[in-house]
N, C-alpha and C positions, 0 to 999 in steps of 0.2 A: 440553424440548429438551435433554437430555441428552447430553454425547458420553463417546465409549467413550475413557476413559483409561490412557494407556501404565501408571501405578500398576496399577490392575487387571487388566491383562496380566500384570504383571510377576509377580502374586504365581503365576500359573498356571506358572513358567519357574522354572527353577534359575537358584540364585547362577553357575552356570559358564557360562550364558549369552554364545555368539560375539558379537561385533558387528555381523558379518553376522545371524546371528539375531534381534538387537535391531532390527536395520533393518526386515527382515520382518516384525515384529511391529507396529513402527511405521506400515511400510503398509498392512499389510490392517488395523488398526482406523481410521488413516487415510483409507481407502479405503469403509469400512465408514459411519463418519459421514458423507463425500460423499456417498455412493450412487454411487458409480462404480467401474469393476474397476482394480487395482493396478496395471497398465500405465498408466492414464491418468493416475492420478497421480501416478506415475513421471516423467511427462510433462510435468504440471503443476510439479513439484520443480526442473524444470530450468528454467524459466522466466529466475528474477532472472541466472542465474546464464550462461543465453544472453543476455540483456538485457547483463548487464556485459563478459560477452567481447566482443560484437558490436561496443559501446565504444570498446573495447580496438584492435581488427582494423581500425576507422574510423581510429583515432591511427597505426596502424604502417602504413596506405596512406598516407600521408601528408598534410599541412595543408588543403588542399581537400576530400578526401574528411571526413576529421576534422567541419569544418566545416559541410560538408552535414547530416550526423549529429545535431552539437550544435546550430548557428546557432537564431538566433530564425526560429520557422515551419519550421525542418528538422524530420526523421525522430525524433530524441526526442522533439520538443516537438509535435509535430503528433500523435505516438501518446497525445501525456499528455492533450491534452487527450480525445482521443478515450475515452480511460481514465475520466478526471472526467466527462465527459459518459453514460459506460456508466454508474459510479457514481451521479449524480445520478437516472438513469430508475430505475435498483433502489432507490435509496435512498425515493421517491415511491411506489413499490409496494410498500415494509416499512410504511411511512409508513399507508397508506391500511387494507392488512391489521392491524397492532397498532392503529389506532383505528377498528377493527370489533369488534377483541373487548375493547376498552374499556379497555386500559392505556395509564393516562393517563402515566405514567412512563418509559416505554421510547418511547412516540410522542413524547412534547417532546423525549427525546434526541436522536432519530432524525431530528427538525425541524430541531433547532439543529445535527445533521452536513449535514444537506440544503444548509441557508444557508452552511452553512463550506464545500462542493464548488461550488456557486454561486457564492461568493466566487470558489475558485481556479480555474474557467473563466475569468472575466471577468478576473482577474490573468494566467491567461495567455498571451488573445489583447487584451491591457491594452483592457478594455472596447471591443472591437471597431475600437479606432482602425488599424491596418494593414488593417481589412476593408472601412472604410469611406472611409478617408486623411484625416480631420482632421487637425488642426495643433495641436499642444502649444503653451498657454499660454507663455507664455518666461518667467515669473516659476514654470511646476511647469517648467519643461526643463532650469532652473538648477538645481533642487534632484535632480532624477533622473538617474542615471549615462546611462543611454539613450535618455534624453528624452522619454520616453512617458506616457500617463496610466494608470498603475500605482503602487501601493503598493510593491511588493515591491523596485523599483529605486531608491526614495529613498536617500539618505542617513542613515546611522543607522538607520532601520525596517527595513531590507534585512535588517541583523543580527541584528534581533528573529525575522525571517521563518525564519533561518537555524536558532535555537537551537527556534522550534515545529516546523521539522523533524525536530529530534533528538527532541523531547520525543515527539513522534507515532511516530517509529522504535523509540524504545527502551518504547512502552506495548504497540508491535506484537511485541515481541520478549518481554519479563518477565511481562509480565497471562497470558498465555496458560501459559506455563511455571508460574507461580505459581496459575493454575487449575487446573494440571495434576497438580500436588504437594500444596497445601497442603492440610491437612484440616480444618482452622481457615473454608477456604471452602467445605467437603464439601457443606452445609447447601446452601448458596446456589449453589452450581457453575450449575443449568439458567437461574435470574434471569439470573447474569452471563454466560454461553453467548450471551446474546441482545446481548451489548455489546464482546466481547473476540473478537478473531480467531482461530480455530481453530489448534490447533498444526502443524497442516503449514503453516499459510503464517508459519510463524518467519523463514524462510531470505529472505522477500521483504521482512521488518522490518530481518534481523539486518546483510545488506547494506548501506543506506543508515547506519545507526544506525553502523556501523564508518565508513563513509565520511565521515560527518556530524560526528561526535565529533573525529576527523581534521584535517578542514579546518575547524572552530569554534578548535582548541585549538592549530591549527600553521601556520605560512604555508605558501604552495607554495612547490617551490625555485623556483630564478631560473631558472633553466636549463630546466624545463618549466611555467612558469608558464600557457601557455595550456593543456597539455593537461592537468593538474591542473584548472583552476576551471573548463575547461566538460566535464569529466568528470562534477561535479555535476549535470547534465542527464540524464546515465546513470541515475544511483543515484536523482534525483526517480520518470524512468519506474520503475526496478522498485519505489519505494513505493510510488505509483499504481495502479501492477498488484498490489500487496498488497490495496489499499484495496476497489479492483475485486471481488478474488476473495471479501474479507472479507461483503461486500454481497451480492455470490451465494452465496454460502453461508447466509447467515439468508434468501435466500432462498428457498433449494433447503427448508430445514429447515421454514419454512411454509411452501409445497407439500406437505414429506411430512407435515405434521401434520394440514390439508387433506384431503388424500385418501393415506393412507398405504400404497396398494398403488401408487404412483405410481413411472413409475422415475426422476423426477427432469428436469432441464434438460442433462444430458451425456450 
């Protein structure tokens, strides 16, 4: 499962190489590895980066509208899970194909990401309680900011929840890069192809991971405090839709191993 690396582009290109020309080069082997034509993933590229405007556009209609967007069970949060949920059926179908062809290595990874997108459904629609309207304990309503039966809103573990964001943003942004370059992993590149998110989805890493890093290391001002911390909602979706695309793509790549005259899921 090897992908076509901007390194090995590069060497077929002059040192004078545009930027524009480096972009193009970037797409069509981009584009080359998806299986799908440079328009679409032109398309795809703009993703996180309508995700964070959209945000943005929600904040400057003003506090209501804002809110619809972020609120618990709004438009962010209803697309993420949709997202984890997309994730978790592709992640079951990598799952099922790696333990057919008998790596036991790559299937217990892929096990223990299954369980961790399981997880973060169930955190959050906080295991089903607004679906269903139970009553929060009042000895957990005491310790969670929102009063729910969730992890992520406790006290102190919230924090913890905040810094695995970053750590999962910034593996989605370096692994990839660092597969990209290093030659030290030249050996190994197609192994970890099957574990590291392809480089065109940086830009869905590199967003949150600026965002995250940010609001870990800085308070929000006073002054926009609410549109700061439920901005955070924004930057969860386009990790999600990283994670999303990260999944269809090992899976797009068994299919085409599969049946290699396939054109693929796009």
């Amino acid at each position: 499962m090897k992908q076509t690396t901007v390194a090995d582009s590069d060497k077929q290109q002059s040192s004078g190489v545009s930027l524009a020309g480096r972009f193009r080069q970037f797409v069509k082997s981009g584009a080359r590895d998806w299986g799908i034509t440079a328009t679409r993933l032109k398309l795809m590229l703009t993703i996180p980066f309508l995700i964070a405007l959209s945000g943005a556009v929600a904040a400057l209609l003003g506090k209501e509208a804002y809110k619809l967007f972020t609120r618990e069970d709004g438009i962010a949060e209803t697309l993420q899970v949709l997202c984890w949920i997309g994730s978790l059926v592709l992640a079951l179908n990598i799952i099922r194909n790696y333990g057919k062809s008998g790596n036991r290595t790559i299937t217990t990874l892929y096990i223990v990401l299954a369980v961790g997108i399981f997880f973060m459904i169930g955190e959050e629609i906080s295991w089903g309680q607004r679906m269903f309207g139970w009553e929060t304990p009042e000895s957990y309503a005491q310790i969670n900011k929102q009063e729910e039966t969730n992890l992520h809103n406790i006290y102190g573990i919230g924090y913890t929840f905040k810094w695995l964001h970053l750590l999962v943003a910034a593996y989605g942004v370096f692994m990839p890069l660092l597969l990209l370059r290093s030659r030290k992993l030249q050996p190994y590149r197609e192994e970890l192809s099957m574990l590291v998110p392809h480089y065109t989805l940086v830009p869905f890493f590199f967003l949150p991971f600026a965002w995250r890093l940010y609001r870990n290391l800085f308070p929000a001002p006073k002054d926009f405090y609410f549109v700061v911390s439920e901005y955070s909602e924004v930057m969860e979706l386009v990790l999600v839709s990283g994670i999303l695309l990260f999944l269809l793509f090992q899976k797009r790549w068994l299919a085409k191993k599969e049946q290699p005259n396939s054109n693929g899921l796009l």
